[in-house]
TORPA-4810 file (N, C-alpha, C, O; in nm, 3 decimals):
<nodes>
NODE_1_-0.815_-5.679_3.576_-0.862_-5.759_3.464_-0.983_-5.688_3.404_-1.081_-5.663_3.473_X
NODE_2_-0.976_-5.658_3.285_-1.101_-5.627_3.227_-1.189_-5.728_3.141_-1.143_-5.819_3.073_X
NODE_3_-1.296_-5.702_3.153_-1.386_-5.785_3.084_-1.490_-5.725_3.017_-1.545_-5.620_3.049_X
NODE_4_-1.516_-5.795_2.925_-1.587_-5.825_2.756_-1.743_-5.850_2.741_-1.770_-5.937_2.824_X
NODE_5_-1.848_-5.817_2.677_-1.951_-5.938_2.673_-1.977_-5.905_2.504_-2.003_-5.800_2.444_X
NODE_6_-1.957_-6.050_2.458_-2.023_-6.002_2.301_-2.143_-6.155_2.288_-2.138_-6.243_2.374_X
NODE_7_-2.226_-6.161_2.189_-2.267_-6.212_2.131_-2.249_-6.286_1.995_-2.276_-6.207_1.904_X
NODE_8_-2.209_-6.419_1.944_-2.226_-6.483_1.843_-2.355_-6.563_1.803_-2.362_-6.685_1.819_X
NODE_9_-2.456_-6.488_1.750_-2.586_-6.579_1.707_-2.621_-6.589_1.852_-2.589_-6.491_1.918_X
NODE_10_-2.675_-6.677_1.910_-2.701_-6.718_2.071_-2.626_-6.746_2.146_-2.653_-6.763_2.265_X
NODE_11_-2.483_-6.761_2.081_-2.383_-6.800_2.231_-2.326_-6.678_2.313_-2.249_-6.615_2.241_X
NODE_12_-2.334_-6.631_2.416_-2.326_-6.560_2.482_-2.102_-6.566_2.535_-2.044_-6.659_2.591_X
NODE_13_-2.052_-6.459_2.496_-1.901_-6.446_2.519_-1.866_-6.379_2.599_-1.896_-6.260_2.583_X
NODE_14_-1.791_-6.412_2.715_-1.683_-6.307_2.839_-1.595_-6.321_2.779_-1.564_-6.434_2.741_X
NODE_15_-1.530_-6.222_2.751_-1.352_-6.203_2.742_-1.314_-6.154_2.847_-1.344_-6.039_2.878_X
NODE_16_-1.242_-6.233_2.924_-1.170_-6.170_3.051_-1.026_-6.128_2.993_-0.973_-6.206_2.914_X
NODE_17_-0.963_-6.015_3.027_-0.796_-5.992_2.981_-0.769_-5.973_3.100_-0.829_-5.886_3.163_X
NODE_18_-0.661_-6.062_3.165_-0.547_-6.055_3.232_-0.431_-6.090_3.185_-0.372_-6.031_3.094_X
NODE_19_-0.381_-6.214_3.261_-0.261_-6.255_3.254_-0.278_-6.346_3.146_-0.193_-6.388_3.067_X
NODE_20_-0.384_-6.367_3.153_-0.403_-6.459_3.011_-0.553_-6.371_2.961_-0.619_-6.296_3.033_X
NODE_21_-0.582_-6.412_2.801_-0.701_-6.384_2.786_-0.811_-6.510_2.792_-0.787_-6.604_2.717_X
NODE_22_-0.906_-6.517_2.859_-1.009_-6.608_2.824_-1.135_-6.626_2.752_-1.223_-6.541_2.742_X
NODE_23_-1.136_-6.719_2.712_-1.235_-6.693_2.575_-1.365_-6.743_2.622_-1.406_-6.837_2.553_X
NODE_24_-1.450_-6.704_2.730_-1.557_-6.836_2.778_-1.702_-6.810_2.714_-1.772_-6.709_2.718_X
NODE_25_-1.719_-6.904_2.668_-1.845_-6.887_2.563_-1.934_-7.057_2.688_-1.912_-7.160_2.751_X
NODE_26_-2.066_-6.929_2.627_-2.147_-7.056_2.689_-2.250_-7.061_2.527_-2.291_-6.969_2.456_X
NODE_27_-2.264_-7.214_2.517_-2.262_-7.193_2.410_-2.462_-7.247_2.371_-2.505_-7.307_2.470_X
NODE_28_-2.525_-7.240_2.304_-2.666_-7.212_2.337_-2.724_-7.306_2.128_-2.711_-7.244_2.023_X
NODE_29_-2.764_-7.415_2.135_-2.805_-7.462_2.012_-2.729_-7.518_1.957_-2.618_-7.545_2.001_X
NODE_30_-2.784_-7.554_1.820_-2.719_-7.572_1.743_-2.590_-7.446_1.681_-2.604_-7.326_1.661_X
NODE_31_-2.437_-7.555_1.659_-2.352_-7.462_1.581_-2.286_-7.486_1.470_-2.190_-7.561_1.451_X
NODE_32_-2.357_-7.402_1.381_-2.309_-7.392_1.266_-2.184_-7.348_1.231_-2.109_-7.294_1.312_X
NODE_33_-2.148_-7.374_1.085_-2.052_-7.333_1.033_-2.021_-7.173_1.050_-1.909_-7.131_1.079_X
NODE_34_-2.101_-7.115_1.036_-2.082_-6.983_1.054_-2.071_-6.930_1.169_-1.992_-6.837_1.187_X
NODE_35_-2.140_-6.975_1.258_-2.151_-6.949_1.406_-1.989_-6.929_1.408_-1.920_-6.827_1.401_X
NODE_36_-1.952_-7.092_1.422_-1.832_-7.140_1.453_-1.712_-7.027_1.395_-1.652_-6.950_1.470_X
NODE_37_-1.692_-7.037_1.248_-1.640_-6.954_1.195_-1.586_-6.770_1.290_-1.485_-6.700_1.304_X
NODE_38_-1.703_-6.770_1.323_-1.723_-6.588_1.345_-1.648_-6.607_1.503_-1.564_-6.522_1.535_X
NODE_39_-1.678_-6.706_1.588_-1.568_-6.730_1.666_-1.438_-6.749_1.609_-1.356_-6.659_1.594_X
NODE_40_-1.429_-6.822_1.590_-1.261_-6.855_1.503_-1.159_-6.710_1.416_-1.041_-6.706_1.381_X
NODE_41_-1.270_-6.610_1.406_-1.251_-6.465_1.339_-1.185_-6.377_1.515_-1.073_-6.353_1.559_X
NODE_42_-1.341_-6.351_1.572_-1.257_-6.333_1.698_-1.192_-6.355_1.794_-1.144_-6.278_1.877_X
NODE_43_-1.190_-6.491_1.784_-1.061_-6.526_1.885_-0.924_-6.467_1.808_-0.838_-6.401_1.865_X
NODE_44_-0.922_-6.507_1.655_-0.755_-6.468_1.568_-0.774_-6.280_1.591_-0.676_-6.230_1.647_X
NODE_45_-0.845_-6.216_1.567_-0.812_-6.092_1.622_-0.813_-6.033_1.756_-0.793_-5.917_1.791_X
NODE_46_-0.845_-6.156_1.838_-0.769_-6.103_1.962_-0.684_-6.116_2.001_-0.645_-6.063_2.106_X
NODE_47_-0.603_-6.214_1.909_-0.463_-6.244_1.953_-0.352_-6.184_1.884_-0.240_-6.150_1.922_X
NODE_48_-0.432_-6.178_1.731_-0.368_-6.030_1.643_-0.208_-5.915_1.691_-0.095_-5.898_1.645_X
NODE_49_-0.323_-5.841_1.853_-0.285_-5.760_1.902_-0.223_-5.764_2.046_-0.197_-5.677_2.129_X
NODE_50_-0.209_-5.915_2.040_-0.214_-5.931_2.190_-0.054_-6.045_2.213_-0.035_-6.145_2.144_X
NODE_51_0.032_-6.003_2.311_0.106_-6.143_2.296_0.076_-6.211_2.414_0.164_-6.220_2.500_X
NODE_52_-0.049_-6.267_2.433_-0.107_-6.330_2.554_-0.124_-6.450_2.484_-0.145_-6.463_2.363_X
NODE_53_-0.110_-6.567_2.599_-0.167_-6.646_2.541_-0.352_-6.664_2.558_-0.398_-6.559_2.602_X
NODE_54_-0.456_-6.766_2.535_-0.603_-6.736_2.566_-0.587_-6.892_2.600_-0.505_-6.977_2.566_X
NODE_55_-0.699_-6.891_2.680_-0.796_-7.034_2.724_-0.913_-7.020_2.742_-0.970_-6.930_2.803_X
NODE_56_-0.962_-7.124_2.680_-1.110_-7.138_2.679_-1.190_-7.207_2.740_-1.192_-7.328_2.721_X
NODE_57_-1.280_-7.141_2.835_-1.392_-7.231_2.874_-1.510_-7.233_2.833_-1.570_-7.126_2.817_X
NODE_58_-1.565_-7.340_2.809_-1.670_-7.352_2.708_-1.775_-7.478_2.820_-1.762_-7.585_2.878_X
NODE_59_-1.871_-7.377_2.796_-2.033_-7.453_2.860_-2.084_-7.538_2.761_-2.061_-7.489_2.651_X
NODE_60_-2.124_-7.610_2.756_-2.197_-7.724_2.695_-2.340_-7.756_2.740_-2.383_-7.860_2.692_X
NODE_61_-2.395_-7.713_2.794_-2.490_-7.777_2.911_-2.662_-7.739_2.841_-2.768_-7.796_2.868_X
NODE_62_-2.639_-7.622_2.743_-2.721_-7.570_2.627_-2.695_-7.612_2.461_-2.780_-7.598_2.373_X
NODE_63_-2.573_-7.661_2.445_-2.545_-7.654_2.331_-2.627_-7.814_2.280_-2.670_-7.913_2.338_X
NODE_64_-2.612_-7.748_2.090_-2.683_-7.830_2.012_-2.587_-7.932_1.939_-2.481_-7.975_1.984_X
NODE_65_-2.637_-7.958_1.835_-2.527_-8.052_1.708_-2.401_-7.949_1.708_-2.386_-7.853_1.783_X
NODE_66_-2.331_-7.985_1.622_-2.217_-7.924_1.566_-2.187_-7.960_1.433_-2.145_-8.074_1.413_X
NODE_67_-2.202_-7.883_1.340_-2.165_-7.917_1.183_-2.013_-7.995_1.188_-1.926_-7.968_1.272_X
NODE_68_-2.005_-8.057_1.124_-1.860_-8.138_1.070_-1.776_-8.022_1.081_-1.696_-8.022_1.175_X
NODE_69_-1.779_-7.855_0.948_-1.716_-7.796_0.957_-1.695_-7.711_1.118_-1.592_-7.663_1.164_X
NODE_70_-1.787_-7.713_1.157_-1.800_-7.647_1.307_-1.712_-7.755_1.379_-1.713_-7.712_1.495_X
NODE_71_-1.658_-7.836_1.379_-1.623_-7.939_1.472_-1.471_-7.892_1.424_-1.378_-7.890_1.504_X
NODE_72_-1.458_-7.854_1.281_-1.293_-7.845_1.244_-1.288_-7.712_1.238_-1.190_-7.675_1.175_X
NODE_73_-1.360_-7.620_1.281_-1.307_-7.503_1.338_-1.302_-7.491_1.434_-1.230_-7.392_1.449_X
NODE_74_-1.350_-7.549_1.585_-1.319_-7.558_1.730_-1.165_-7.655_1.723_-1.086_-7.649_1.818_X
NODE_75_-1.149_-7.704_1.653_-1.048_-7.806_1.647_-0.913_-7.695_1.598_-0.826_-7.672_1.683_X
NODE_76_-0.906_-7.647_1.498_-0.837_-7.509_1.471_-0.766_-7.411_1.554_-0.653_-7.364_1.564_X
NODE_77_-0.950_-7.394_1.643_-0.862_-7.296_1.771_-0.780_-7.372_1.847_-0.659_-7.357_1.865_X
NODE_78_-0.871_-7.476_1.902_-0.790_-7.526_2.047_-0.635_-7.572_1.995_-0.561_-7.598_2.090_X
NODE_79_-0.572_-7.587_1.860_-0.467_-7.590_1.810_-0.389_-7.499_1.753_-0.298_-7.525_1.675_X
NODE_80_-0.424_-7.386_1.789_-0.368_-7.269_1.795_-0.247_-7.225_1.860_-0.258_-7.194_1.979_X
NODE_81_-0.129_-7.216_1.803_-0.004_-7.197_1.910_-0.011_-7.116_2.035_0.050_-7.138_2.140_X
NODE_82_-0.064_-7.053_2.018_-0.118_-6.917_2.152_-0.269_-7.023_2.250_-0.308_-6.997_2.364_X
NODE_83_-0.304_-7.096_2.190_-0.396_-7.189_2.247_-0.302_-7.236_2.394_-0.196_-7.293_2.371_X
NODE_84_-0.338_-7.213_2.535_-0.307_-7.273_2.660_-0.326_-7.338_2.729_-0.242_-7.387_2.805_X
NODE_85_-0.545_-7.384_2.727_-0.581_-7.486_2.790_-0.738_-7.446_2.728_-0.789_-7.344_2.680_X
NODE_86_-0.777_-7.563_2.751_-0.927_-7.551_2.703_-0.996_-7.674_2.791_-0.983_-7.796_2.804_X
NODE_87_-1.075_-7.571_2.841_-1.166_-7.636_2.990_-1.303_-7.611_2.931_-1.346_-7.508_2.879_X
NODE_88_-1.395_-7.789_2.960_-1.513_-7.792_2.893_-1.579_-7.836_2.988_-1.537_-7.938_3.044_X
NODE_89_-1.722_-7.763_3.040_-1.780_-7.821_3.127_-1.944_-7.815_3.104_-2.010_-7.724_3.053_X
NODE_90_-1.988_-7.944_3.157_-2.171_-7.914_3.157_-2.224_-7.983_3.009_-2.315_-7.953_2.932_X
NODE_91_-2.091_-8.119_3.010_-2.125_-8.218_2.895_-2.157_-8.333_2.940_-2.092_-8.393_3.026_X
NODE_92_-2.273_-8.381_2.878_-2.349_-8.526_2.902_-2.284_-8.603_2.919_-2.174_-8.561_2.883_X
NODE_93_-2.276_-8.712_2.957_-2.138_-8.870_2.923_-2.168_-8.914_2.802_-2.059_-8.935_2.748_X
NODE_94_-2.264_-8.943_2.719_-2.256_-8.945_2.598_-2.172_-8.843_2.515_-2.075_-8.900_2.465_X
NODE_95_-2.177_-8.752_2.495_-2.153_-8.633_2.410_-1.999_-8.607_2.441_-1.901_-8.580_2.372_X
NODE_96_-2.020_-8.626_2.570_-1.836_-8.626_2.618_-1.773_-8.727_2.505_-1.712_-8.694_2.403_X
NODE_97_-1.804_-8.865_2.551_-1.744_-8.953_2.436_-1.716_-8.913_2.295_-1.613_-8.950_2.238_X
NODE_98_-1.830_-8.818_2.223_-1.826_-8.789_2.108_-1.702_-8.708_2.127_-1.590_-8.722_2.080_X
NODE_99_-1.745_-8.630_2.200_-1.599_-8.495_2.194_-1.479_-8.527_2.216_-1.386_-8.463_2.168_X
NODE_100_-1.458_-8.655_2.311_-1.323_-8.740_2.317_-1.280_-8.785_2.191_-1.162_-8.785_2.154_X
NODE_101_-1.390_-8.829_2.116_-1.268_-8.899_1.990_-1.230_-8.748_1.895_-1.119_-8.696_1.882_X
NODE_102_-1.366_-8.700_1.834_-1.290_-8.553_1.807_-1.192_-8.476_1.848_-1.132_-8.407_1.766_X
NODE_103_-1.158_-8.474_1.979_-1.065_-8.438_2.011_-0.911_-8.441_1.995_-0.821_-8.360_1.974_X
NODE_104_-0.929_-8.631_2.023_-0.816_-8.704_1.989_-0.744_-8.648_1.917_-0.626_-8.638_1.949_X
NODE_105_-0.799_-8.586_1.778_-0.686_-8.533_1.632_-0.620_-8.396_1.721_-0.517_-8.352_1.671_X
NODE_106_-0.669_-8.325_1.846_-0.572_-8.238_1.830_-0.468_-8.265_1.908_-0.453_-8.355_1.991_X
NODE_107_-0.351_-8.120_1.853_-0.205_-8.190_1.876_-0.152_-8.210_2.028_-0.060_-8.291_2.040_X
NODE_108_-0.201_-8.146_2.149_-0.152_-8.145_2.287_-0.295_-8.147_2.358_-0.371_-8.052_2.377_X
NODE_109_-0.313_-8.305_2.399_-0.421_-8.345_2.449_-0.427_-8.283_2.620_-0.528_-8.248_2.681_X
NODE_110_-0.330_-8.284_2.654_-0.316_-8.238_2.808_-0.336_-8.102_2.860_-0.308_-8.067_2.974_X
NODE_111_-0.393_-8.017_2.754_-0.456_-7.919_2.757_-0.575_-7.914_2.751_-0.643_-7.813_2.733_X
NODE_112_-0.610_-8.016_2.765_-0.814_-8.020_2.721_-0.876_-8.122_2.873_-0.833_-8.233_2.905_X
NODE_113_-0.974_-8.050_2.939_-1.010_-8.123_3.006_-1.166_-8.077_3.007_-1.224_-7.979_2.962_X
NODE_114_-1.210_-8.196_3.082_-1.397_-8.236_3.052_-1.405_-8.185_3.211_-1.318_-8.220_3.291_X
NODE_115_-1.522_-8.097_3.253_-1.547_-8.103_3.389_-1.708_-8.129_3.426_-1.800_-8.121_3.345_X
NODE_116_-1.717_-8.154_3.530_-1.877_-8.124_3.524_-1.973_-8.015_3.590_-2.095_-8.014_3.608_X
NODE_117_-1.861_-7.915_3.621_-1.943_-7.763_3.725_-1.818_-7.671_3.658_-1.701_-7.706_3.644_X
NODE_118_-1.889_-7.531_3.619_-1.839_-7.411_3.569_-1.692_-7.394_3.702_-1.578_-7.359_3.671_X
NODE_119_-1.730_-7.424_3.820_-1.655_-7.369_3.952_-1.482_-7.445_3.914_-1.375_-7.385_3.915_X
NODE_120_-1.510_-7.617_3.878_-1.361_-7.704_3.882_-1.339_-7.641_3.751_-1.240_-7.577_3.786_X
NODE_121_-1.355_-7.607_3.624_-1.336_-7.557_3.518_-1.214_-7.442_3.530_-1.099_-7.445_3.488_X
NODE_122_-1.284_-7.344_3.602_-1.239_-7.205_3.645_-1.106_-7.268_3.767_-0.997_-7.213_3.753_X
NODE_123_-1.114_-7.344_3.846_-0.994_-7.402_3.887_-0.926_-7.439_3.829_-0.823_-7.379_3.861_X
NODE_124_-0.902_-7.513_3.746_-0.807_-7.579_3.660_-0.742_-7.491_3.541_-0.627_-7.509_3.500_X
NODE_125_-0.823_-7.405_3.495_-0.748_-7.291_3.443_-0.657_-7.194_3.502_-0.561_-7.137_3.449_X
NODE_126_-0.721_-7.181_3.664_-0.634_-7.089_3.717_-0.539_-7.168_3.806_-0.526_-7.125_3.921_X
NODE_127_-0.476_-7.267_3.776_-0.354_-7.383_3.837_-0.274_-7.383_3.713_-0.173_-7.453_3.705_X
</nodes>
């Protein structure tokens, strides 16, 4: 497996490539539209070239607001046909709630799960 480290604004990115690619961003502030965006750029050119599918794990445990449009570009990816599972961990019980109803609109809910340690996250992706 090889692995990645890039930077978007403050969120810090592993791309792991194996059998799948993973997209794990820990994610750090507020995210903007653009932030968001410039993810949504590289995740579609990594899949461009790739016939893998990706999953994402995403830290929460730093992160800020989320613009409306930032909310419908995470919503975008995780509805992405090549999209496989998206594991979220190191979210408040408040904020969870928020992200539950946002969520709701996307199309295959049984791909999305809330955890509360990076470790069950990384399990449940690799099951």
């Amino acid at each position: 497996m090889s692995t990645e480290v890039r930077y978007v604004d403050n969120n810090k990115i592993i791309i792991h490539d194996g059998h799948f690619i993973v997209y794990h961003v820990t994610t750090i502030g507020e995210q903007t539209d653009e932030i968001a965006y410039t993810h949504y750029r590289m995740v579609t050119e990594l899949l461009q070239n790739s016939d893998k599918k990706i999953q994402f794990l995403i830290d929460l445990n730093q992160c800020g607001k989320n613009s409306p449009k930032a909310r419908d570009t995470w919503r975008a990816l995780s509805n992405l046909d090549q999209t496989d599972k998206v594991a979220i961990f190191g979210i408040h019980p408040v904020a969870k709630m928020l992200a539950s109803f946002v969520m709701g609109k996307l199309k295959r809910m049984n791909k999305y799960h809330f955890f509360l340690t990076e470790e069950e996250a990384w399990d449940w992706l690799n099951n």
